[in-house]
C-alpha positions in Angstrom: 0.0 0.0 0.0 1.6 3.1 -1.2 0.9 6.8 -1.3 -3.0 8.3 -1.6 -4.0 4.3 -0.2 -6.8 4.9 1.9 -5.4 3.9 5.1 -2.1 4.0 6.9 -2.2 2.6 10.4 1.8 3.2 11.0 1.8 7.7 9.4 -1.3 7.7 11.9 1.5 6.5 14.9 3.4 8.7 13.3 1.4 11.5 13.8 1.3 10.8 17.7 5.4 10.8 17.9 4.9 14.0 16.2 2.1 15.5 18.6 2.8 14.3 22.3 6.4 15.8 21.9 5.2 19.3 21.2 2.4 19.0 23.3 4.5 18.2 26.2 7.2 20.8 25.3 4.7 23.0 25.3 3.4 22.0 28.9 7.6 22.6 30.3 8.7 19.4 30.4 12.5 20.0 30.3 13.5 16.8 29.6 12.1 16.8 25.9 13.8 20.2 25.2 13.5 19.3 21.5 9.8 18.5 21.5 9.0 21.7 18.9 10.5 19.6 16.0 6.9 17.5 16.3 5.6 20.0 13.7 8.9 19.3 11.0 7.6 15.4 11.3 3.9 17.3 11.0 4.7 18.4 7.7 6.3 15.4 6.4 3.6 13.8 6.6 1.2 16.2 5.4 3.3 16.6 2.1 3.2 12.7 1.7 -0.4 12.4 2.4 -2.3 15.1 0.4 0.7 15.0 -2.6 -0.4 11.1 -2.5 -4.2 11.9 -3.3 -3.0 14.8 -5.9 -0.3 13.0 -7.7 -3.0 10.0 -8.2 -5.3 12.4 -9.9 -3.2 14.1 -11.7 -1.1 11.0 -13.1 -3.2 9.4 -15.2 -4.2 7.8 -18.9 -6.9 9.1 -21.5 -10.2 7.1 -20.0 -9.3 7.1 -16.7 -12.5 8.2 -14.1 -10.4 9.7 -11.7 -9.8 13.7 -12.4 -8.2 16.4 -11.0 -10.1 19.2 -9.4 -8.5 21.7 -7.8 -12.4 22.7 -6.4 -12.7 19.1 -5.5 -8.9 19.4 -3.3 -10.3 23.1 -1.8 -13.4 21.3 -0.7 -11.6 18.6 0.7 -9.5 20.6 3.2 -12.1 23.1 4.2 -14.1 20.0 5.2 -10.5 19.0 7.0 -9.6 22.1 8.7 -12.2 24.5 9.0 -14.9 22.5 11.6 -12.6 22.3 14.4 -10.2 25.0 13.5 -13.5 27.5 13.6 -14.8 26.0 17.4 -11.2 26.6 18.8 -11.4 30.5 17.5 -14.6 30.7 19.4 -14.1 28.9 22.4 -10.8 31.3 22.4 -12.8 34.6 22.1 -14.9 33.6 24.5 -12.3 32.8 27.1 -10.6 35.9 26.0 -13.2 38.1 27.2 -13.1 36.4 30.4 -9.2 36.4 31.5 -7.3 38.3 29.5 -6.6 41.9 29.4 -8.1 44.7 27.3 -4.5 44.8 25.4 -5.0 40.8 25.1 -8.3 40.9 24.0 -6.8 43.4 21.2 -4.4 41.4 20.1 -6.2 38.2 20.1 -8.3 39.9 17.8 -5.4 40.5 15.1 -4.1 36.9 16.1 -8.1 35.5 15.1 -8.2 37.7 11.9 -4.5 36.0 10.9 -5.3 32.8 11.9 -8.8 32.8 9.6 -7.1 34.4 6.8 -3.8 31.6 7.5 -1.5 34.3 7.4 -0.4 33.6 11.1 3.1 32.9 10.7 3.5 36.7 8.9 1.5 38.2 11.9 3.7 36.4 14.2 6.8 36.8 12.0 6.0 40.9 12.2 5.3 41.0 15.7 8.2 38.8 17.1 9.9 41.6 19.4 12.4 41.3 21.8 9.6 43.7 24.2 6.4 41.9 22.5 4.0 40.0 25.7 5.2 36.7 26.1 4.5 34.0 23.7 2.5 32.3 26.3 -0.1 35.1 26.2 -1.0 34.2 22.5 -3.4 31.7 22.3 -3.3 31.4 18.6 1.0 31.1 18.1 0.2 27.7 17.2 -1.7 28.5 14.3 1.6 29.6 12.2 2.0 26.2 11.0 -1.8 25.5 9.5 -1.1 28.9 7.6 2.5 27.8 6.2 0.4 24.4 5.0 -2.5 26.4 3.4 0.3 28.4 1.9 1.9 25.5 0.2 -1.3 24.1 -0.7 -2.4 27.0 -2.3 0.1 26.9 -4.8 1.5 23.4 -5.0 -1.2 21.7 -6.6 -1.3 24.7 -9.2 2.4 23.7 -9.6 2.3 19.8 -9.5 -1.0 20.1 -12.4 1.7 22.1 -14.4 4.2 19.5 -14.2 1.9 16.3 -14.8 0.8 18.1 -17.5 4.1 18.8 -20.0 7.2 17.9 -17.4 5.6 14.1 -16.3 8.5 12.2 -16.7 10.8 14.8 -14.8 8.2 15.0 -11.8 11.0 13.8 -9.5 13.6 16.0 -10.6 11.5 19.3 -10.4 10.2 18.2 -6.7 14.3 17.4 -5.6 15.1 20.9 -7.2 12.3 22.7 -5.3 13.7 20.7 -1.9 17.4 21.7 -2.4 16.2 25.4 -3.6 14.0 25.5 0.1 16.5 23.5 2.4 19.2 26.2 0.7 17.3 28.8 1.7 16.7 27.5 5.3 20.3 27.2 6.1 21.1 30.5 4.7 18.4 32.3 6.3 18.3 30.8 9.5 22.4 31.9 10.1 20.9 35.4 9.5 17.8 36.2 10.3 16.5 32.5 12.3 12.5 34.5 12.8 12.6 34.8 9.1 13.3 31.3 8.6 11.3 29.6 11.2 8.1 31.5 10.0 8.0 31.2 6.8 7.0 29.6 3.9 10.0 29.5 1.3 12.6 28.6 3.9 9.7 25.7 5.3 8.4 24.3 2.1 11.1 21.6 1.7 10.0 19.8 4.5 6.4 19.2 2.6 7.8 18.7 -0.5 10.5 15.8 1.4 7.0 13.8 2.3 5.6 15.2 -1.5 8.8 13.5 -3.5 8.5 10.4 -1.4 4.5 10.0 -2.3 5.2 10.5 -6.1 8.4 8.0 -6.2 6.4 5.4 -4.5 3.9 5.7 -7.2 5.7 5.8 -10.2 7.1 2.7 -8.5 3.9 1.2 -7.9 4.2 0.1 -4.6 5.7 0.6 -1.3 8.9 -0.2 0.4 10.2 -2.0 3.4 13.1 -2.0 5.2 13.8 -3.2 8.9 17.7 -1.0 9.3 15.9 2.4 7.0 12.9 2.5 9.6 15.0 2.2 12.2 17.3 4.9 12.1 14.5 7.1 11.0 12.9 6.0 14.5 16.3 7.0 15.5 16.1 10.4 14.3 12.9 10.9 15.1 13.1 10.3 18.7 16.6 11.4 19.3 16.0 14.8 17.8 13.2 15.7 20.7 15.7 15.1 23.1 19.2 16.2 21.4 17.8 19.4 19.4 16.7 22.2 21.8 15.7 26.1 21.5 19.5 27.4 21.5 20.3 25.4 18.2 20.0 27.4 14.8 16.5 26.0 13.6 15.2 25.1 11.0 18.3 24.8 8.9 20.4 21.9 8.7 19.6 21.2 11.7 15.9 20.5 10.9 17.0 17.9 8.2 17.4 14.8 10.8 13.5 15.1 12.3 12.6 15.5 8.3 14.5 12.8 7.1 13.5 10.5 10.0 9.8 11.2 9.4 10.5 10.1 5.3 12.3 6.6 6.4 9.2 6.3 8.9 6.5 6.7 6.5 8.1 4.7 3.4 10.0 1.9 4.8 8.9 1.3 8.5 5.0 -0.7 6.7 5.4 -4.5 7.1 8.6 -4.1 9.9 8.7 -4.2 14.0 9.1 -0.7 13.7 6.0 -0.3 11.5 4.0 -2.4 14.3 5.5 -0.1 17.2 3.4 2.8 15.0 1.0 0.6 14.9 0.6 -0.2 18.4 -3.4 0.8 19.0 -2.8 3.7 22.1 -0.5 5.3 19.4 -2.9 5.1 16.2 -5.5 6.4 18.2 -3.5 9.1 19.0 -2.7 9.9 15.6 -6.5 10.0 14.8 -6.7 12.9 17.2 -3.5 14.7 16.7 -4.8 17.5 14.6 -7.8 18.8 17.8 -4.9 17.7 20.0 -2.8 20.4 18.4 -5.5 23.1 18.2 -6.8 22.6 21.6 -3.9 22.3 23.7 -2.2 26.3 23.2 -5.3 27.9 24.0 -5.8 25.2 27.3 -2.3 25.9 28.1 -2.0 29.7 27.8 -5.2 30.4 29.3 -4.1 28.7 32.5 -1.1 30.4 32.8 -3.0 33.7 32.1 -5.2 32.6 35.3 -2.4 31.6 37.4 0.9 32.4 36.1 3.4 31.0 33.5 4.9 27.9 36.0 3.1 24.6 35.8 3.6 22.7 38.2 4.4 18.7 37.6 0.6 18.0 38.7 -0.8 21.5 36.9 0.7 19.1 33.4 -0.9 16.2 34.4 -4.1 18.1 34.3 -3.7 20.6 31.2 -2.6 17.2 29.4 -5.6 15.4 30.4 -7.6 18.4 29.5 -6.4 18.9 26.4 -6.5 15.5 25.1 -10.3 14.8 26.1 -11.1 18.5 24.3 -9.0 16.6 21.4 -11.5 13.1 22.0 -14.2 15.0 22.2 -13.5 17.6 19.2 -12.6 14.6 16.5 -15.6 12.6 17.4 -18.1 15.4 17.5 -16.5 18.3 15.7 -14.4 16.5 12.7 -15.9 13.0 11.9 -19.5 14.5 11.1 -17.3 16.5 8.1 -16.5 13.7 6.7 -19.6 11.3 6.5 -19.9 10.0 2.9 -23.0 12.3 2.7 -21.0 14.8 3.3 -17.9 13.9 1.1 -20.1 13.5 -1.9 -21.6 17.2 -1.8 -20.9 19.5 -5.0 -17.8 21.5 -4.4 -19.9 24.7 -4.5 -22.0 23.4 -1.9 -19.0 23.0 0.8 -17.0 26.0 -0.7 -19.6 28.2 -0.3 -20.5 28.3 2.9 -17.0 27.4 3.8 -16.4 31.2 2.5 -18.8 32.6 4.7 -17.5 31.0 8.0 -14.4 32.2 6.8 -15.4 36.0 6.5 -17.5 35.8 9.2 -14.5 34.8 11.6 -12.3 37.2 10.3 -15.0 39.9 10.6 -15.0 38.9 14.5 -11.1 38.6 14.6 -11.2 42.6 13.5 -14.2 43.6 15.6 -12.4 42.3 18.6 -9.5 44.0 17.9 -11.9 47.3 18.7 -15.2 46.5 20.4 -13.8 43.7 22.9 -15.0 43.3 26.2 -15.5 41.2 29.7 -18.6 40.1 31.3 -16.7 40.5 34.4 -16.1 44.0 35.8 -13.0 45.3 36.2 -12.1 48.2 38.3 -10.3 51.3 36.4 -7.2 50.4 39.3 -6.6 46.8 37.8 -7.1 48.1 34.4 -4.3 50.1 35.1 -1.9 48.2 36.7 -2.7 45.7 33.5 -2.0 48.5 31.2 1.8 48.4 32.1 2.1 45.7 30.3 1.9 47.6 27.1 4.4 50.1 28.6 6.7 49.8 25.4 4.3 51.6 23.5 4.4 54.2 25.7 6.8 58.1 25.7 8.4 56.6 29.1 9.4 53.7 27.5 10.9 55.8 24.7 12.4 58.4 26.5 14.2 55.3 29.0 15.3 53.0 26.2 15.7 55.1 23.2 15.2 52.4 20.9 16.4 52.5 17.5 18.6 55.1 18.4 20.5 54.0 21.5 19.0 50.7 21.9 18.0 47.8 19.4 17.8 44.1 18.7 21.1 42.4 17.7 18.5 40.4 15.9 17.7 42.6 13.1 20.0 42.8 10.2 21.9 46.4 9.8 20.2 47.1 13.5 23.9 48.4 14.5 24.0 50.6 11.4 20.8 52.5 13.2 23.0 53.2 16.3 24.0 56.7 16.6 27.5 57.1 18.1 27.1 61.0 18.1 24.4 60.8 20.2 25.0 58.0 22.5 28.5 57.6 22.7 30.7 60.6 22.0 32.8 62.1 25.5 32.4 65.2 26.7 35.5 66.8 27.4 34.0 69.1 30.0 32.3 66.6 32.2 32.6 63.4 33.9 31.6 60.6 31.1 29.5 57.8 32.2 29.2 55.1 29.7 26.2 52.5 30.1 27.0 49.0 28.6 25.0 46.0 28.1 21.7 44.1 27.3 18.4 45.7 28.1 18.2 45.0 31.2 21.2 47.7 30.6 19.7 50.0 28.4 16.7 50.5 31.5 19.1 52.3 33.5 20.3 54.6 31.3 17.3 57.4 31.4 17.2 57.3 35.4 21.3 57.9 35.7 21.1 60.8 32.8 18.2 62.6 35.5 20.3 61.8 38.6 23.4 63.4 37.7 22.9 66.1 35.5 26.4 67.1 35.4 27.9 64.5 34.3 27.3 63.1 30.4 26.0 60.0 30.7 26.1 57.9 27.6 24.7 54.4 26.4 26.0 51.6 24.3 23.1 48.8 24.4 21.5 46.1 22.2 19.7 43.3 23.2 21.0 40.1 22.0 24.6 40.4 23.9 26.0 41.3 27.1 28.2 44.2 25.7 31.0 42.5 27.5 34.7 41.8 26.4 34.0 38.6 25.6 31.4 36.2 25.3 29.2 35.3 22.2 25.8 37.1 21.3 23.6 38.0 18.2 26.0 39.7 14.7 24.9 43.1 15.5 24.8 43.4 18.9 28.7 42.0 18.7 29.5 44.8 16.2 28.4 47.2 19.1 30.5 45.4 21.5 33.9 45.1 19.4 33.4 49.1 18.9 33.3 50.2 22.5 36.1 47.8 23.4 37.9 47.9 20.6 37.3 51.8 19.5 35.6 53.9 22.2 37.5 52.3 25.4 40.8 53.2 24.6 40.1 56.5 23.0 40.1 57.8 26.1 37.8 60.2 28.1 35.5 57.5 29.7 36.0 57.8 33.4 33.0 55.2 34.4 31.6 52.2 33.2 28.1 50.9 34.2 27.8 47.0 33.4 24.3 45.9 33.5 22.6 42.8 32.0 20.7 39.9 32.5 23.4 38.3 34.4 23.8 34.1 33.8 26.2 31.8 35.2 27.7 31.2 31.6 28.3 35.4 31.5 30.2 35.7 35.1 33.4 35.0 33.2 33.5 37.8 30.7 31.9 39.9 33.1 35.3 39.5 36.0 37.6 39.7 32.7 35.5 42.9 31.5 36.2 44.4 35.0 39.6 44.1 35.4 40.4 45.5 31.7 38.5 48.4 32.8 40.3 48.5 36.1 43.8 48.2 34.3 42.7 51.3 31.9 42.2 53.4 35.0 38.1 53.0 34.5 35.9 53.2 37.4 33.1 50.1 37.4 29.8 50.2 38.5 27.9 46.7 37.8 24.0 46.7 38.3 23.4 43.3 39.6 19.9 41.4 38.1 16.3 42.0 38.8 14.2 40.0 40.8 12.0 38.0 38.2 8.6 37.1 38.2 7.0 33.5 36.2 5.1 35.8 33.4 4.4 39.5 32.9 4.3 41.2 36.7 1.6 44.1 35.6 -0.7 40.9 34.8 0.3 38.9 37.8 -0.4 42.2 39.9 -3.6 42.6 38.4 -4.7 39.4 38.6 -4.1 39.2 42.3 -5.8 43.1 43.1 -8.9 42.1 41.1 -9.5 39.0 43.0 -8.5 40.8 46.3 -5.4 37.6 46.8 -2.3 37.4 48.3 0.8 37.8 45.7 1.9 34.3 45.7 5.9 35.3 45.5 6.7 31.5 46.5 5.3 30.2 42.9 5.7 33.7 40.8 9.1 34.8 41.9 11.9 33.5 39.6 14.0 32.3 43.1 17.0 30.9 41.0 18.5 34.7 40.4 18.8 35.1 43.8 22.1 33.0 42.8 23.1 34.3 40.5 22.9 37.6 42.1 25.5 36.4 44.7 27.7 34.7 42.0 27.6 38.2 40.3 28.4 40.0 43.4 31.2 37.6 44.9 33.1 38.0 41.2 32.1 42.2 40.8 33.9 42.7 44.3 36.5 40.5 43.7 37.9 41.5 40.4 38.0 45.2 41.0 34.8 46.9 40.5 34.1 50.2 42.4 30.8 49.2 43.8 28.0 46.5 42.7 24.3 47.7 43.2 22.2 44.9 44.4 18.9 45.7 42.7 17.2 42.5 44.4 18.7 42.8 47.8 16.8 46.4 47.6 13.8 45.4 46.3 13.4 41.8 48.0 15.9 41.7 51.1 16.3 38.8 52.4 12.2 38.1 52.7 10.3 36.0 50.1 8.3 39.0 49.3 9.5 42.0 47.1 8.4 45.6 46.5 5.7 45.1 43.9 5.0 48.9 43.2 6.6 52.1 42.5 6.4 55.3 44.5 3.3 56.3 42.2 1.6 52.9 42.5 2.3 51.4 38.9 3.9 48.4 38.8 8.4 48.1 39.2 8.1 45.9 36.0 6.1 46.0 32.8 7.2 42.5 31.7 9.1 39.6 33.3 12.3 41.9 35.0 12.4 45.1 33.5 12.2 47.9 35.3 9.9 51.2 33.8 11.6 54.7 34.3 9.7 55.8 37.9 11.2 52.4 39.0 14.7 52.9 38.1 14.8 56.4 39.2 13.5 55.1 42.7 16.0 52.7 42.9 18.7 54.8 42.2 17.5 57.0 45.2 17.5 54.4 47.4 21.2 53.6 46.4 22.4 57.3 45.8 25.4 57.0 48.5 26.7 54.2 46.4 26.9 55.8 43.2 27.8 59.0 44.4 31.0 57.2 46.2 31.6 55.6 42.6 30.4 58.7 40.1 33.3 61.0 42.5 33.3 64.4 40.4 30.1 63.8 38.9 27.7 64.1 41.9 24.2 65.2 41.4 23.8 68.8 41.2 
């Protein structure tokens, strides 16, 4: 049984070996760091199994009953994504209106209208910001791979009709070309600019068209393959890339090519072998019959508990979301998708299904772009929760401007050319009638910048900051970010005129190195040091967390929210700081927290210390530089505050 064969008991197994490991990624669980490349073995097998039923349609002899349609192939995968796809966008509005935040509810709104149009992976391509909410509050991020498969089946079949039509015999060659073209593309673009690459379709659509050449050579063969070693290693490569791949790899790319080529040895040579009846194995078939409301459902289950209670789960908090989401799954294949595809059904005119298929389809994005306006909650909120919850969108505010000033003095060391943007007149040039103060580091760096400048108006306080480095002498980091860093050290340092250095960053354990050798080479120039030690860190946005707990009059719960594993690192960062020379080390969370559980949660004017995770807003940083005045005035010397 080959290709476009009505039923393959060992691709549905398949299907669960690529569901459970994303699901369960998804739910935390660190030891399945990999778990994301579920959707690469996703779209293996959607390229083998819908190229299967084209190719068969398309290949054939004067006489022949069977006919390509590409009405007929439309109708076929409205009828397979649209009925469950359409309940999960309005059980998600719904709960939307419940938990989430007016800003949420907003977004959700673009996220529904993306998602309906499946042009989600370019929403989430645009809006992937080092500043944007947390993934975990977008309840549709899933949804980027159903657009990159409606993508490639908009145009594929146009393509593959092409080719059966005048390039038949050269099928094969014209699908390998496309593959190497795409996997070309992936590698290159993923070195450069990895968003690009993960999101979107050009650098994806090898991966379909791996499964699409291996449904077309088993037909022109005319029948399937076995082979005992083949399946193996691509069970091999399969499982051992969920647990050797993780987040800090370079992905897709080359790396993506052992989940991809794993999933092709699966599906054509595992039939008829003891690897073929572990797929088969009934627990994991069954599985695979649900995997597709197993993937919708479980996002939304997951990021709407974390939105209710905070981004940890708890080892029993995944037992439950899993069970959840997998009886949401049971219950949407057996109620939601199977009554699509009755024979009744099935047999309808094309016009009949694509139709109203239309209409549910401007109808949700009609709602998608309402919501973006005209949400709402049932359940009142009172105007001091609303705004403690409107910090969160505090990078869209003039304080957030005026502390980071991104694009400028701050940006991404993601974005190709973002150094190019950096103005060195106006961040970093001395000031040979005042004290210079140079800022370097991440953006937990950058933060501090604004609230130094209004301390100590006579001295000239400058920044050097991008996100994707620690600005430190050493240490790896994103291109452009390291561009920024080789010019301070290399150019601005020993120019001269710098008399202090503020160090400031995310601090990690993997950093501490470069950040004692940084300190001593600034030391040995004659440099003073200041290094900001890390933020206390909270288990999603604080502003939310804050909210949440005001609204339903509750104890902050710092024992589950608070991030307690950079209280180590703070001491590491300290113990090293005073050690290799620096003139004084600020510890930011021995200020806020002391040595209680509990930390200082607002600012002087009530807002909230954070707007995200960590980072600090302006009133915050300029209170805590009050609080620590003596310190940096001992360090600053000649540029006390006037």
């Amino acid at each position: 049984m080959s290709a476009g064969s009505k039923y393959l008991p060992h691709v549905d197994g398949l299907r669960a070996f690529a569901v459970l490991p994303v699901v369960l990624f998804h739910l935390g669980a660190q030891w399945i760091p990999g778990g994301f490349v579920g959707v690469d073995t996703f779209f293996v097998i959607s390229g083998y199994l819908i190229t299967g039923i084209l190719w068969r349609e398309m290949d054939t002899e004067p006489g022949d009953p069977r006919r390509f349609s590409i009405w007929v192939f439309y109708q076929r995968r409205a009828l397979r994504i649209l009925p469950a796809l359409v309940v999960v966008f309005a059980a998600v509005v719904v709960m939307s209106a419940f938990v989430q935040s007016p800003a949420a509810q907003a977004a959700l709104g673009s996220q529904v209208l993306a998602a309906t149009l499946f042009v989600s992976n370019f929403y989430f391509w645009q809006n992937e910001d080092y500043f944007a909410a947390d993934p975990s509050s977008q309840p549709l991020l899933h949804t980027w791979s159903l657009a990159v498969e409606e993508q490639f089946y908009l145009l594929f079949p146009l393509l593959l009709l092409l080719v059966a039509r005048w390039m038949r015999r050269r099928v094969l060659a014209v699908l390998a070309a496309i593959i190497a073209l795409s996997l070309a593309a992936s590698i290159v673009v993923t070195a450069y600019e990895p968003g690009t690459a993960f999101y979107l379709l050009p650098t994806r659509a090898w991966e379909l068209g791996a499964g699409a050449l291996l449904a077309v050579w088993q037909l022109r063969r005319g029948r399937s393959s076995s082979s005992p070693w083949l399946a193996a290693v691509g069970l091999v490569l399969v499982v051992g890339s969920v647990f050797l791949i993780d987040k800090s790899m370079p992905f897709p790319g080359a790396v993506a090519i052992a989940p991809v080529l794993g999933a092709v040895l699966l599906i054509g040579w595992a039939r008829g072998t003891w690897v073929g009846r572990v797929l088969e194995f009934r627990p994991f078939i069954y599985i695979g019959t649900i995997s597709y409301s197993l993937y919708l459902w479980h996002w939304p289950v997951i990021v709407f508990w974390r939105t209710m209670t905070g981004n940890a789960i708890d080892p029993l908090e995944m037992v439950g979301l899993f069970a959840a989401s997998f009886l949401l799954a049971a219950a949407s294949t057996a109620w939601i998708e199977r009554p699509f595809r009755t024979k009744r059904i099935r047999d309808l005119s094309a016009g009949r299904v694509l139709i109203p298929a239309t209409a549910v389809i401007v109808v949700c994005a009609t709602v998608g772009g309402l919501w973006t306006r005209y949400h709402f909650s049932p359940i009142p909120v009172p105007a001091a929760v609303q705004e403690i919850a409107e910090t969160a969108e505090y990078a869209d505010t003039a304080d957030y401007r005026e502390q980071f000033r991104r694009g400028t003095c701050f940006f991404s060391g993601k974005e190709t050319g973002a150094f190019d943007t950096y103005d060195k007149d106006v961040c970093a040039t001395p000031d040979p009638d005042a004290e210079n103060v140079l800022v370097v580091g991440d953006s937990h760096g950058a933060m501090w910048w604004r609230g130094l400048d209004l301390a100590y108006p006579d001295a000239h306080v400058m920044q050097a900051t991008a996100s994707g480095c620690f600005g430190l002498q050493t240490g790896g980091g994103e291109d452009e970010c390291l561009e920024l860093r080789d010019w301070v050290w290399d150019e601005l340092l020993p120019g001269g005129g710098i008399d202090v250095v503020v160090l400031a960053g995310r601090w990690d354990p993997n950093t501490l190195p470069a950040l004692e050798r940084s300190i001593e080479t600034l030391t040995a120039q004659g440099i003073r040091t200041i290094v900001m030690g890390p933020t206390v860190e909270y288990d999603g946005d604080l502003p939310l967390l804050l909210a949440r707990s005001v609204q339903f009059d509750s104890s902050f719960d710092f024992e589950t929210l608070r991030v307690h594993q950079r209280d180590e690192v703070n001491a590491q960062a300290r113990t090293i700081a005073e050690s290799a020379g620096a003139e004084t080390y600020i510890d930011v969370i021995d200020l806020l927290c002391g040595d209680d559980v509990e930390c200082v949660l607002r600012a002087p004017d009530g807002s909230p210390m954070q707007f995200d995770y960590g980072h600090l807003t302006l009133t915050a940083t300029k209170w805590v530089i009050a609080e620590v005045q003596d310190q940096l005035d001992a360090a600053l010397g000649a540029a006390g505050r006037s």
